[in-house]
C-alpha positions in Angstrom: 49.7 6.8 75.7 47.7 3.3 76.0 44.6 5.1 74.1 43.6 4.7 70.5 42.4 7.6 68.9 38.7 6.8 67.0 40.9 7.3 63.7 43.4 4.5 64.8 40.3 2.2 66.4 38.8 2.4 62.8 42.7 2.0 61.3 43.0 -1.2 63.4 39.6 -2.8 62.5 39.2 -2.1 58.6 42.9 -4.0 58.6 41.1 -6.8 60.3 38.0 -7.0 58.8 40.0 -6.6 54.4 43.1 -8.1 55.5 45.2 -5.2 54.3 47.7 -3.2 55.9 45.6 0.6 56.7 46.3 3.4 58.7 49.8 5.7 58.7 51.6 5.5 55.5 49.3 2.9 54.0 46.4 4.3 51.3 43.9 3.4 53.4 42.8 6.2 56.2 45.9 7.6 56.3 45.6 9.9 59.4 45.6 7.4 61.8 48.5 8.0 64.3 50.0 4.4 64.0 50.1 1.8 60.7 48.1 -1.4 61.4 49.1 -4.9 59.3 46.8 -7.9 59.5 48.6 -11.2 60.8 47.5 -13.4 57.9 47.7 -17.1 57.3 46.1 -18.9 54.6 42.8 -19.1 56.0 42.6 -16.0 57.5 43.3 -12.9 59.6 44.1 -13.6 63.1 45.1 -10.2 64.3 46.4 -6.8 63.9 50.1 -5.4 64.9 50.1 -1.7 65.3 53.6 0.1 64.9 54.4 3.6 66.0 57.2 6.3 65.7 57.8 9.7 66.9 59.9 10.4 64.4 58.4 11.9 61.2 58.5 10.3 57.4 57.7 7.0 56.4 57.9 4.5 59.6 60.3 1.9 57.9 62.8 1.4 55.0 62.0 -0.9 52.5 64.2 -3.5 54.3 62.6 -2.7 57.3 59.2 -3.8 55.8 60.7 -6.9 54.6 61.7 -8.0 57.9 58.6 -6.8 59.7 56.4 -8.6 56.9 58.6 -11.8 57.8 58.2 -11.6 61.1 54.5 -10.8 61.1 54.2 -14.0 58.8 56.2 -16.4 61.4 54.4 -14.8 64.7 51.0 -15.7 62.3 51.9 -19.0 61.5 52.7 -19.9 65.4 49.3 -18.3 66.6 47.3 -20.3 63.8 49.1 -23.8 65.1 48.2 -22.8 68.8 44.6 -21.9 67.8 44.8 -25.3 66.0 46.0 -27.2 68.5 42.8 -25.7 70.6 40.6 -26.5 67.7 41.8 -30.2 67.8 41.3 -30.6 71.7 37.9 -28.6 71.4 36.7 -31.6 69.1 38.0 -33.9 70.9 36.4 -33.0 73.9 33.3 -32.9 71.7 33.4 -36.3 70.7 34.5 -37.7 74.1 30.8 -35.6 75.2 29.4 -37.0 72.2 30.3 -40.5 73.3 29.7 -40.5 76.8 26.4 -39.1 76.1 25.3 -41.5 73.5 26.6 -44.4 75.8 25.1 -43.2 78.9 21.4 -43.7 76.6 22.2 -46.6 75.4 23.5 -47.9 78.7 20.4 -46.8 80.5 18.1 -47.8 77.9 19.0 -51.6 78.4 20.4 -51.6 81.9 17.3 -49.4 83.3 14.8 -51.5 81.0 16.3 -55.3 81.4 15.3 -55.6 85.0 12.0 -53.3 85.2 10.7 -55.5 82.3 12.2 -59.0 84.6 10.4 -57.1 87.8 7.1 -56.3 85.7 7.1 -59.6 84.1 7.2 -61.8 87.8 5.0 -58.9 89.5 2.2 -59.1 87.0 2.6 -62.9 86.9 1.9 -63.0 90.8 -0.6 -61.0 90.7 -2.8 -62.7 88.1 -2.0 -66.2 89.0 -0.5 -65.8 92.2 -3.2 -68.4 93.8 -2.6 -70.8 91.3 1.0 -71.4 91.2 2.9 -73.8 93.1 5.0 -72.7 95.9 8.2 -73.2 94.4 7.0 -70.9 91.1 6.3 -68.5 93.6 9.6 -68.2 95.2 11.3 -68.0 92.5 9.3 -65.3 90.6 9.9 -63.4 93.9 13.4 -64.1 93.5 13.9 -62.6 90.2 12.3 -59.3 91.2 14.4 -59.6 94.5 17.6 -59.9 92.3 16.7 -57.7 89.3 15.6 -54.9 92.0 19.7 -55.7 93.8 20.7 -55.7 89.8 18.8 -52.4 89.1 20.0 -50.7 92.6 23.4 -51.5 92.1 23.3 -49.5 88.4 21.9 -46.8 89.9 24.9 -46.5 92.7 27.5 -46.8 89.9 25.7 -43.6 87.8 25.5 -41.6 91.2 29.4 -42.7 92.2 30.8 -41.7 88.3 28.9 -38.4 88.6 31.1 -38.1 92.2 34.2 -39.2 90.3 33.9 -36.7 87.2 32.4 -33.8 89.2 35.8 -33.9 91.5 33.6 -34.2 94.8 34.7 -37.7 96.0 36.7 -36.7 99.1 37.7 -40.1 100.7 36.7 -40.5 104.5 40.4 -42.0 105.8 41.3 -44.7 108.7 43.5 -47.5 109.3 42.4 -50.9 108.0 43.4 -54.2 107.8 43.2 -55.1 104.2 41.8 -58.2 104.8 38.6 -57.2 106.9 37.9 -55.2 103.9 38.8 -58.1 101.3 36.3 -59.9 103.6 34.0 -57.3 103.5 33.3 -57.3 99.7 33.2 -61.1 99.3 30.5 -61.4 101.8 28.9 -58.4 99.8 29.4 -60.4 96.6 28.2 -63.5 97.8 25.2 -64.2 95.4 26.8 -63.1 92.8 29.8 -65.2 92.8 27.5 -68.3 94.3 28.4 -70.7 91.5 32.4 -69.6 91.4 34.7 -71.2 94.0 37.0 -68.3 95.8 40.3 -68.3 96.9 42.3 -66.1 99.4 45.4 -65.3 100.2 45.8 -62.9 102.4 48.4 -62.5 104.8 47.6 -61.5 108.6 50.9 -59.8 109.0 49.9 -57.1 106.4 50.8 -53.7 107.6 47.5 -51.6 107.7 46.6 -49.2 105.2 45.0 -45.9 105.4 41.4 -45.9 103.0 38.2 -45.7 102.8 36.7 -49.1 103.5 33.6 -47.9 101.8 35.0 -46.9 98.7 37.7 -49.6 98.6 34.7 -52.2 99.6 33.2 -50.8 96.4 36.2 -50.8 94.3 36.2 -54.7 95.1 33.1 -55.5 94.7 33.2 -54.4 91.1 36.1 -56.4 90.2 34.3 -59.1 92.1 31.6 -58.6 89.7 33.8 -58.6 86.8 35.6 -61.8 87.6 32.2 -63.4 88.3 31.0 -61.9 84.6 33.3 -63.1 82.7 34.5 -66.7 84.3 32.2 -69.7 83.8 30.7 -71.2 86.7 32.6 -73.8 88.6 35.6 -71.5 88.1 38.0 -70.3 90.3 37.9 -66.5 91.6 41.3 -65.8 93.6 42.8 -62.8 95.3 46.0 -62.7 96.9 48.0 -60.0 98.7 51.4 -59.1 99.6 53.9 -56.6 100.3 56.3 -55.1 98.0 58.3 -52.4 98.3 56.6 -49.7 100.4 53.1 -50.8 99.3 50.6 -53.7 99.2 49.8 -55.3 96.3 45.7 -56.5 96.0 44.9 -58.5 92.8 42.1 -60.6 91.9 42.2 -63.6 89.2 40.0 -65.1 87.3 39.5 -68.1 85.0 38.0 -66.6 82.1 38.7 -65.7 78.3 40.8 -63.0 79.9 41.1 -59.1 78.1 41.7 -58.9 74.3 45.0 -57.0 73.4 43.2 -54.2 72.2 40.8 -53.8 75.2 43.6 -53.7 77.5 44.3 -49.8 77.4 40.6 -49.2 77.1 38.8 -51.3 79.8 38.5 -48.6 82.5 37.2 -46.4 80.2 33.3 -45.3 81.5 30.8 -47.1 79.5 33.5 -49.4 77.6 32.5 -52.6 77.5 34.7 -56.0 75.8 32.3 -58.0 73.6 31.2 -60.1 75.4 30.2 -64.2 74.9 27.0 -65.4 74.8 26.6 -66.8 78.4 28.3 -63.5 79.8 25.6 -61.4 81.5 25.6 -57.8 80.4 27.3 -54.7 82.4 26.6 -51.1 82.6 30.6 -50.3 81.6 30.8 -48.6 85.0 32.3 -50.9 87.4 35.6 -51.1 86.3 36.1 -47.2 85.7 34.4 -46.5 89.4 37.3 -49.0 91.1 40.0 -47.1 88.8 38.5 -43.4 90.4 37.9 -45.0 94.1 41.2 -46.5 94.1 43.1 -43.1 92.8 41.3 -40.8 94.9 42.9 -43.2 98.1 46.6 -42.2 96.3 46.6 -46.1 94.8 46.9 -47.6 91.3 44.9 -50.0 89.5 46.2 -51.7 86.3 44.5 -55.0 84.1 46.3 -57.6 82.6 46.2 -61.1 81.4 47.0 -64.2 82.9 50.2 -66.1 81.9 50.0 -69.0 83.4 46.1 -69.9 82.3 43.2 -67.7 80.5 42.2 -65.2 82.5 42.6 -62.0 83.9 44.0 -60.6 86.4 43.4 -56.9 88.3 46.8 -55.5 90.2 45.5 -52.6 92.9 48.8 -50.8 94.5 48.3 -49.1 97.8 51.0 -47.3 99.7 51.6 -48.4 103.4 51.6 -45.2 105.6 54.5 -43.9 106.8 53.8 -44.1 110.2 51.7 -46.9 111.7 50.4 -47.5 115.0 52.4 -50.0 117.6 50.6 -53.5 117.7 47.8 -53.4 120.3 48.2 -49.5 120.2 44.7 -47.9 120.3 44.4 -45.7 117.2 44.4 -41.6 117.8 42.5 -39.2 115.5 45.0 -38.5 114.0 46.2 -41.9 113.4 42.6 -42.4 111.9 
């Protein structure tokens, strides 16, 4: 019989609710079919055991309630440390939110108001003095709304592709690509900003293809681009080299800044981690970096930061497997090669 009787329900929940043994043999409500014992630990109770016998009499021996009361305390103690160990991720979760919540204000607080205030301050300067300026004022108040606008756009993107990223729906849109039409993609891309940096490339023709998404691994780029081009002074060199090695190709991109501080290392694809920053290093959202980590995972590669050890700098190491299978040379690609 699965069924409690009313008498046993009540049994089960006064022993819950005073932390004392009640129902058959106890001196509380007595006529209750089965005996119910709290599982106590020293905060509280966490449950009830119920213990039935057909037989008549008392239900144990005195050394049977000894072991039982033992055993009740051990099962206790492991349910408490499980429920702990839940308690302990629930708050961390809850902080992680916390964080992430209080860094996505702050984040668009300055990133959303830096530009509009630049793109407010040249508008309504154009169109009070607009006549009297020279030409060359002119342009370049139009250029700063151009850029602030591309600067503004471009943090706008990187919300929308970490809300794809955390909400599970990027679903990569595959084909075979040369990496370096893709490499030569995102420099074109990154062109203005990475105007007063000198670039470097090294990549190999004879690079087997690889099956991505040029859009998101154009992206993923792009952002390192961005970081290299942060963080390294002007006149500096950018460089990206390729190769293969072992089954995959190896992407990384260099730089000639103050490279990553020890203890930034296992944080800086973090979303919304920033490193301090110098004076003359422009600010970022604290986006970039963790959307190239979640495009380049979601395409079944790796992407891992270190520091440079032949100079300062940094450098950014993205792993790609090379298909299995790959087209013959000259070969015109199938669907399913696609």
């Amino acid at each position: 019989d699965d069924t409690l009787a009313e008498a046993d329900i009540a049994a089960a929940r006064w022993a819950w609710e005073h932390n004392r043994a009640a129902g058959r043999g106890a001196d509380t409500l007595p006529g209750a079919k089965r005996l119910y014992l709290p599982l106590r630990t020293g905060r509280t109770a966490i449950g009830v055991v119920g213990l039935d016998n057909d037989k008549q009499g008392p239900l144990l021996t005195p050394e049977q309630q000894r072991l039982l009361d033992a055993l009740v305390d051990q099962a206790a103690v492991a349910i408490e440390r499980v429920q702990l160990v839940a308690d302990v991720d629930r708050a961390r979760l809850a902080a992680e939110a916390d964080r992430l919540r209080s860094a996505l204000l702050t984040s668009i607080s300055h990133d959303l108001k830096t530009p509009l205030a630049a793109i407010m301050g040249a508008a309504g300067t154009l169109k009070e003095f607009a006549p009297a300026l020279p030409e060359k004022d002119r342009a370049e108040l139009l250029s700063t709304v151009v850029s602030e606008s591309e600067r503004l756009n471009r943090f706008i993107a990187n919300l929308l592709d970490m809300t794809r990223i955390e909400s599970g729906a990027m679903e990569p849109n595959y084909a075979l690509h040369y990496v370096g039409d893709v490499v030569g993609s995102a420099l074109n891309r990154a062109q203005k900003i990475t105007a007063e940096h000198t670039i470097e490339t090294d990549i190999p023709a004879d690079l087997p293809m690889l099956r991505l998404d040029p859009v998101l691994f154009e992206q993923a780029l792009f952002n390192l681009l961005d970081n290299a081009a942060k963080y390294a002074a002007p006149g500096s060199i950018i460089r990206l080299q390729a190769w293969v090695d072992n089954g995959a190709i190896i992407l990384q991109v260099m730089d000639e800044g103050p490279g990553i501080p020890p203890g930034d290392l296992e944080r800086i694809f973090d979303t919304f981690y920033r490193v301090r920053k110098r004076d003359q290093v422009r600010a970022g959202t604290g986006l970039g970096l963790s959307i190239s980590r979640g495009f380049i995972e979601a395409m079944g590669g790796t992407i891992a930061a270190a520091n440079r050890t032949d100079r300062p700098g940094a450098i950014f190491t993205i792993r790609m497997p090379v298909p299995a299978e790959l087209p013959a040379l000259g070969a015109p690609l199938t669907d399913d090669a696609a």
